[in-house]
C-alpha positions as CSV (number, residue, x, y, z in Angstrom):
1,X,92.9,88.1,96.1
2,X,91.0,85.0,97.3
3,X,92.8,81.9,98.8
4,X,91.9,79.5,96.3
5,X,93.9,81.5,93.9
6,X,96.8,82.4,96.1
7,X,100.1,82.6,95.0
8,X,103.2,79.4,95.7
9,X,106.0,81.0,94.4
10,X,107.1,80.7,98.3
11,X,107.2,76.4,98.5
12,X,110.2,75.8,96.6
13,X,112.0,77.3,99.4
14,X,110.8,75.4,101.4
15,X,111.8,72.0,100.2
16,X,113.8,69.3,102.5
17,X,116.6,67.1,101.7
18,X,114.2,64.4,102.1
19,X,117.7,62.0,103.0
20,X,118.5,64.0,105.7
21,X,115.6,64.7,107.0
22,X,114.8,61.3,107.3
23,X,117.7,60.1,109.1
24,X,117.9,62.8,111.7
25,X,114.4,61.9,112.3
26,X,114.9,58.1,113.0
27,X,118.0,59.1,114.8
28,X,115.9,61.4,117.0
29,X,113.5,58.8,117.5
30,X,116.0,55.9,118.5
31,X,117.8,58.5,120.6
32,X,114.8,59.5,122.8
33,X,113.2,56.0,122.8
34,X,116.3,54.8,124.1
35,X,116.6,57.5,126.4
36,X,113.5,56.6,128.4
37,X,114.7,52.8,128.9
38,X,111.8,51.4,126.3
39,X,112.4,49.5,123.1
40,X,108.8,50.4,121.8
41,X,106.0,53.0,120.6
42,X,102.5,53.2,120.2
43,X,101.0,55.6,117.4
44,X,97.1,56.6,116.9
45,X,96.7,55.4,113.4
46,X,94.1,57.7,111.7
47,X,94.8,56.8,108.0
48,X,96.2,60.4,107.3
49,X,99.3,61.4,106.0
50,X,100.8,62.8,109.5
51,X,99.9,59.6,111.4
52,X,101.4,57.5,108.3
53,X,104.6,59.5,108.3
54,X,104.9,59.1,112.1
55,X,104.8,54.9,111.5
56,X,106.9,54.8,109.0
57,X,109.6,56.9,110.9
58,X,109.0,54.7,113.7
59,X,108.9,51.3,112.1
60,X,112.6,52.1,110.4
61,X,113.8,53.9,113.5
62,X,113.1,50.8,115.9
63,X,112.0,47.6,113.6
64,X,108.6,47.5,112.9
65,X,107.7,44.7,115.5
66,X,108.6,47.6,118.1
67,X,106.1,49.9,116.6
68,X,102.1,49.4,118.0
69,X,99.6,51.1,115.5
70,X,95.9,51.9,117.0
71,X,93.0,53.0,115.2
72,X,90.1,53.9,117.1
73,X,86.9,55.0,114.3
74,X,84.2,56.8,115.9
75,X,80.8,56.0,114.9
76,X,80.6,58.6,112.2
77,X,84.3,57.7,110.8
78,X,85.4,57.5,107.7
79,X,85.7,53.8,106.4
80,X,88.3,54.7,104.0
81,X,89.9,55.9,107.1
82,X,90.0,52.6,108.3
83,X,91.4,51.4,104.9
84,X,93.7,53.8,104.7
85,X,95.1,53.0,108.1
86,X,95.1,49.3,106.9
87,X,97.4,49.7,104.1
88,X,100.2,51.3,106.1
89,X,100.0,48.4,108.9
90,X,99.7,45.5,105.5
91,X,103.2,47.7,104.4
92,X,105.4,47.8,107.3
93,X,103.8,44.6,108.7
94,X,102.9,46.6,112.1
95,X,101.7,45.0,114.8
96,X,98.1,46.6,115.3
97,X,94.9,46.9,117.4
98,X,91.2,48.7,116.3
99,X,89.2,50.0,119.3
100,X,86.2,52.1,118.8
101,X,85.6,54.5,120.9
102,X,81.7,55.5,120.2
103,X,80.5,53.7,123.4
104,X,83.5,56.1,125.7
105,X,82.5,59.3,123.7
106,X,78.5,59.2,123.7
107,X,78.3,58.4,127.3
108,X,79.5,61.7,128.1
109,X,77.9,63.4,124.5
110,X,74.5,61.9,125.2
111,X,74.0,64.0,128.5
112,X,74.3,66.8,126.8
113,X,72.2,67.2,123.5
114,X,73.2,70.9,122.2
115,X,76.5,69.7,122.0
116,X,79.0,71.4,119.3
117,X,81.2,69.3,116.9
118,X,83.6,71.3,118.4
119,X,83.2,70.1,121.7
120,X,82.4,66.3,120.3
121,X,85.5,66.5,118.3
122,X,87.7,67.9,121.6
123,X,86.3,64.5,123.6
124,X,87.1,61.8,120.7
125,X,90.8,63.4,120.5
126,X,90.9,63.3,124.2
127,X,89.5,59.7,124.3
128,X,91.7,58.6,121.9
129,X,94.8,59.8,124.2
130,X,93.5,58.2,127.1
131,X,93.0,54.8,124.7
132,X,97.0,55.4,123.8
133,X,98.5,55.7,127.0
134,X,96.5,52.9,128.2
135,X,98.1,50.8,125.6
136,X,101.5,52.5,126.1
137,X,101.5,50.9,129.9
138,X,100.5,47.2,127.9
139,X,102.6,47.6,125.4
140,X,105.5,49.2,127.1
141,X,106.3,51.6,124.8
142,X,106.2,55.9,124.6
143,X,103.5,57.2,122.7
144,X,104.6,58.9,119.3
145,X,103.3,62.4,118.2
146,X,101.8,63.4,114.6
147,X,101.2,66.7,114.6
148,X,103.1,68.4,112.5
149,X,104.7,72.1,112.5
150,X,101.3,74.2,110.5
151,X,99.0,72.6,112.9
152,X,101.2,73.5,116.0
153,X,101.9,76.7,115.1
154,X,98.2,77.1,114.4
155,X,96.6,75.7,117.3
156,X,94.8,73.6,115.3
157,X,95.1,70.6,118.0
158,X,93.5,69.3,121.2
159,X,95.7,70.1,124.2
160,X,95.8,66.5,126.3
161,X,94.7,65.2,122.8
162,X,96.7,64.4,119.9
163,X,99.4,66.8,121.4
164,X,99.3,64.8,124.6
165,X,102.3,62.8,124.0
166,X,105.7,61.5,124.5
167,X,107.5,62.6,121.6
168,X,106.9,65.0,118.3
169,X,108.9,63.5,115.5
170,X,107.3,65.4,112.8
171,X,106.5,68.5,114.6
172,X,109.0,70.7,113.0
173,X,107.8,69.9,109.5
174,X,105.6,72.1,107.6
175,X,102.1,70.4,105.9
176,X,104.4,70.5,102.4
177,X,107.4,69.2,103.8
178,X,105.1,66.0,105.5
179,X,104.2,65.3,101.7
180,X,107.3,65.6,100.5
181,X,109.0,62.9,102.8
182,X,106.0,60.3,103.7
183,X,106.2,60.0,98.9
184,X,110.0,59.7,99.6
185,X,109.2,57.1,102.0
186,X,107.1,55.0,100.1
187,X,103.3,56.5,101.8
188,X,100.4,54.7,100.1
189,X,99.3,57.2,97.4
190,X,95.5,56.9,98.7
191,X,97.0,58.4,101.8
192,X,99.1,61.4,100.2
193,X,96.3,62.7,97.6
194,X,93.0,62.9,100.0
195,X,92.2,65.9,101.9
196,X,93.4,66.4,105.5
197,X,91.4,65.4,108.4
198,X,90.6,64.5,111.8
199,X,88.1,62.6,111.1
200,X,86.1,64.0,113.9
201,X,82.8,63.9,111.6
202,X,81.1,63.2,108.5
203,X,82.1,65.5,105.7
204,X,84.8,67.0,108.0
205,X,88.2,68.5,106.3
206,X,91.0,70.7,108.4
207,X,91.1,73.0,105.5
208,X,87.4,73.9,105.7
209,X,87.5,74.4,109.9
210,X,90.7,76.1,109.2
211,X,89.3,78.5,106.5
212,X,92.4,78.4,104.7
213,X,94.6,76.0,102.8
214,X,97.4,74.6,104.3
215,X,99.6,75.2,101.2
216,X,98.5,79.3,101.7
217,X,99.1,78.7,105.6
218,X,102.7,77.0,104.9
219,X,104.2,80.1,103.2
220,X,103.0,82.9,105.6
221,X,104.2,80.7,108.5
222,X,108.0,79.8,106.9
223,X,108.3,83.7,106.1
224,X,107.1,84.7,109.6
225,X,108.6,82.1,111.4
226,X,111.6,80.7,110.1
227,X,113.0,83.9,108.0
228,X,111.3,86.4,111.0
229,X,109.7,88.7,108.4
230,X,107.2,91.0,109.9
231,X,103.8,90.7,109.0
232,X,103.8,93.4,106.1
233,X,107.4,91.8,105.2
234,X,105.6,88.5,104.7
235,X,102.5,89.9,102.8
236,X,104.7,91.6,100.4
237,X,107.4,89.3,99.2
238,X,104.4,86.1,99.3
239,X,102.1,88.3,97.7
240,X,99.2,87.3,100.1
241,X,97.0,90.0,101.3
242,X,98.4,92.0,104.6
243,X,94.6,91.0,106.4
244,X,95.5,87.3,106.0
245,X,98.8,87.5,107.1
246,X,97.8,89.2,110.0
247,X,95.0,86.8,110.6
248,X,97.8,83.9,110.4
249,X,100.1,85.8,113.0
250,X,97.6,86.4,114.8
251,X,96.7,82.6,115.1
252,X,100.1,81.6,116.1
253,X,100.6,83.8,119.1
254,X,96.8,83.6,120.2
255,X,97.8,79.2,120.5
256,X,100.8,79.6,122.0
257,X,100.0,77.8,125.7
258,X,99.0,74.9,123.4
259,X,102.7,74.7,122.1
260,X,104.2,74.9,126.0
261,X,103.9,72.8,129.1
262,X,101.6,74.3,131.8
263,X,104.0,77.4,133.0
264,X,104.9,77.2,136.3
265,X,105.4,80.0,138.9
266,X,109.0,81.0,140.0
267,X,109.8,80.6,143.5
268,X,112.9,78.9,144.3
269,X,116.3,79.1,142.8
270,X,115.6,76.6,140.5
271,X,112.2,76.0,139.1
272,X,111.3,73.1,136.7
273,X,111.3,74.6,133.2
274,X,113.0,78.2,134.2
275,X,116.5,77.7,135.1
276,X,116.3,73.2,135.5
277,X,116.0,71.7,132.4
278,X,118.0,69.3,130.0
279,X,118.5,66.8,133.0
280,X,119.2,64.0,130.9
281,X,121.9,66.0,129.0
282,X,122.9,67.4,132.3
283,X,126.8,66.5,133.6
284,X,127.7,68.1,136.7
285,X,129.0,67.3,140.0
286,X,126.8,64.0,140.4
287,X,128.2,63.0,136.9
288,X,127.0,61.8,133.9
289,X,123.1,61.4,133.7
């Protein structure tokens, strides 16, 4: 069986109440804006459907005048990427800035010629990042993930890249279930029809680095993750081959550091991220935090 030709039978079960979903997720944003004593966000516009989701969340969740938009093209960008990114700030009347980044990136690019698109792509998601909390500090606002739960569970991110951030809003919803709420919400339709990408390069797609499809990857990872099937479990009710399956599994617990803050070592009684956690939920005998 190849992947082009792979079965779907799996994606119905994976549909969202779109209503819900939607205000648990601007509740979830208020909550933790609030939380952090800010009014406002800043979100890396890239003129993809993760990115456009993410401002559109974030533009009902705290007014749209709260929400600051960035696009930041690389040389080799897409214009339509630019476009694209234009017609969700024209829509939710965001405020906005563009700053190219080509000048940043190629000083450090330049000195070394054999570079990979690999490693060029790693540096404009890092650069970007950098260009985000910069504004986040001139803004005054957190800065707002997009990656969403495929690409997490995946590894198909840039650690102190895109998934350098504040906040994930849309990091526990699957590549289908993105599509399925950014057409509820009104996403330009340029937006939800074009192929994924990072825009990293001329010609590049995630579904062509990836090797896969995200609708094949969707189904594997709901039936392995969120209904704990084992890997010949999964291949067998989805129909997929056991060899991809395994590749996908594989994938997911290969990335997991990228999904976790750095670990830290145990030494006292209480270590950051072992046994002290949810200060901000925390009452004890200090009170309320």
């Amino acid at each position: 069986m190849t992947i082009a030709h792979a079965p779907t039978h799996i994606l119905p079960r994976m549909t969202i109440n779109t209503d819900l979903a939607r205000r648990i997720l601007t509740g979830f944003i208020r909550d933790e804006i609030a939380k952090s004593g800010l009014k406002r966000c800043v979100i890396g516009l890239s003129g993809g459907i993760d990115s456009a989701l993410s401002a559109y969340l974030s533009a009902e969740a705290l007014g749209p005048e709260n929400v600051l938009v960035v696009r930041m093209p690389y040389k080799t960008s897409s214009e339509a990427s630019l476009t694209d990114a234009q017609a969700v700030i024209d829509d939710l009347g965001l405020p906005s800035l563009t700053v190219p980044i080509s000048g940043m990136a190629d000083a450090l690019i330049d000195q070394f010629p054999d570079m990979s698109n690999v490693r060029k792509g790693n540096i404009m998601a890092r650069l970007r990042m950098i260009t985000l909390y910069d504004q986040s500090v001139a803004w005054g606002g957190l800065v707002m993930g997009t990656s969403n739960k495929t690409e997490f569970l995946l590894g198909y991110s840039t650690i102190y890249g895109d998934s350098g951030v504040a906040l994930h809003p849309i990091a526990d919803l699957y590549k289908q279930q993105v599509r399925q709420l950014a057409r509820a919400m009104g996403v330009p339709s340029a937006i939800l029809d074009k192929p994924p990408s990072a825009d990293l390069w001329i010609g590049q797609t995630d579904e062509d680095e990836l090797g896969f499809t995200y609708e094949a990857a969707d189904q594997v990872l709901y039936l392995l993750v969120d209904e704990r099937y084992t890997v010949a479990e999964a291949a067998e009710e989805s129909g997929f081959e056991v060899a991809f399956v395994h590749r996908i599994w594989e994938r997911v617990k290969a990335n997991h550091y990228k999904r976790t803050m750095p670990n830290i070592a145990k030494i006292s009684r209480r270590t950051i991220g072992h046994d002290f956690l949810y200060l901000r939920d925390y009452t004890g005998r200090h009170g309320a935090l």
